[in-house]
Every structure is written in structure tokens, then in C-alpha cells.
C-alpha positions, 0 to 999 in steps of 0.5 A, spaced: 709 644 346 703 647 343 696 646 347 690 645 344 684 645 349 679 640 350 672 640 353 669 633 353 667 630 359 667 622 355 674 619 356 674 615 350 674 621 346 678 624 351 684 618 349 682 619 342 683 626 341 690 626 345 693 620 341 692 625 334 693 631 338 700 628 340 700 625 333 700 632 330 705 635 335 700 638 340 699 637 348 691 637 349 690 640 356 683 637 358 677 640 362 671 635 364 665 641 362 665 648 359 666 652 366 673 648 367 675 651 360 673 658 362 677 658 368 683 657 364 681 661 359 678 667 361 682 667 367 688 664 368 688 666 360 692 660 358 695 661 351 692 655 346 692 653 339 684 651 339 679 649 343 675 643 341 669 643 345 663 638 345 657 640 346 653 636 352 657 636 359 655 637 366 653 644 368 654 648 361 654 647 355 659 647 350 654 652 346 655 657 351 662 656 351 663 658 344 659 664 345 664 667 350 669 665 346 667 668 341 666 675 345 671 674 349 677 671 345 675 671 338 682 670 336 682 663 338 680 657 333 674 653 336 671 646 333 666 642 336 665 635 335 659 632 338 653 628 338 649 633 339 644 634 332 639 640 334 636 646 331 639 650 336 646 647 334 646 649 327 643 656 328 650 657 334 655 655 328 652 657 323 651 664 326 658 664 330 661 661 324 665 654 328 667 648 325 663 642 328 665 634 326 659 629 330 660 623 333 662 618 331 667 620 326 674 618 323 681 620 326 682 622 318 676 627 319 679 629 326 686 630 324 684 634 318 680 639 321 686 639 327 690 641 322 687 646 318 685 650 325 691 651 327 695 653 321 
């Protein structure tokens, strides 16, 4: 089965995420902030369909995480879903050109955006 990872360190979203992932076909693989996530990712060199990170969490953000990753592992789909609506977050995904859903949202607006990342 197909991995996507999942950066978020709120566990209702964790369980929200899970339950389309699983839907879609898809194993979420969950880490609790961005240095967990770049363990399995730069690493261990885990393989994963998507990486969806939020953006505030414990001890990096999920900005940074998408900055290596777009250095790093540039093949790898991102999407980041949030609540976190500032000036710095619109000039990183514009710049780094990442998808990104704010919280709260709808398990339609998930699902499509899972979908179309991973085709």
C-alpha cells in the first residue's frame, strides 16, 4: 500500500486525514512536527506518494520542512493544510509553488486535493 506522510501534530486531524487517505487507498505514516518528518524523509529516505505538512508544530515549522523539501526531494508532492494565515505563508507557497488548504475545511476539499497530488 501506498504512504502518504503526514506532518500535524493535532490528532483530530490526524484521524480525519487517515480515515480519506484510507478511503483513497493510501497508509498515512504520521509524525508529531517537521524534524520527525525529516528523519524519514532525508534519512531513512522513506518512499511516499505526498507529504502534507501543517505549518505550526513543536520545534520546526512546516515552512522549513517544505524548503528542504523542495531542495532536497523536489520530486515529492507537498500540500500543506493549516490555520496558519500570514504574510510569510503566502510568499513560501507562492515562491515554492505548494498547494495549501486552511483549516477548518471540508473532506470533499481534502479528498480532491489528495487526489489530484498523487496522480
Amino acid at each position: 500500500m501506498r504512504e502518504i506522510l503526514f506532518a500535524e501534530d493535532d490528532p483530530h486531524w490526524q484521524v480525519v486525514v487517515e480515515e480519506i487517505a484510507r478511503f483513497l487507498g493510501y497508509r498515512i505514516d504520521h509524525c508529531r512536527n517537521a524534524k520527525e518528518a525529516e528523519e524519514k524523509l532525508f534519512k531513512k529516505r522513506r518512499k511516499y506518494a505526498l507529504v502534507i505538512t501543517d505549518v505550526r508544530m513543536p520545534e520546526e515549522s512546516g515552512l522549513v520542512l517544505c524548503e528542504k523539501l523542495a531542495k532536497l526531494r523536489p520530486e515529492l508532492p507537498v500540500l500543506i493544510l493549516t490555520g496558519y494565515r500570514t504574510k510569510k505563508l503566502y510568499r513560501t507557497v507562492e515562491r515554492l509553488g505548494i498547494p495549501y488548504i486552511f483549516k477548518p475545511t471540508t473532506v470533499s476539499e481534502l479528498l480532491t486535493a489528495i487526489e489530484s497530488l498523487t496522480k
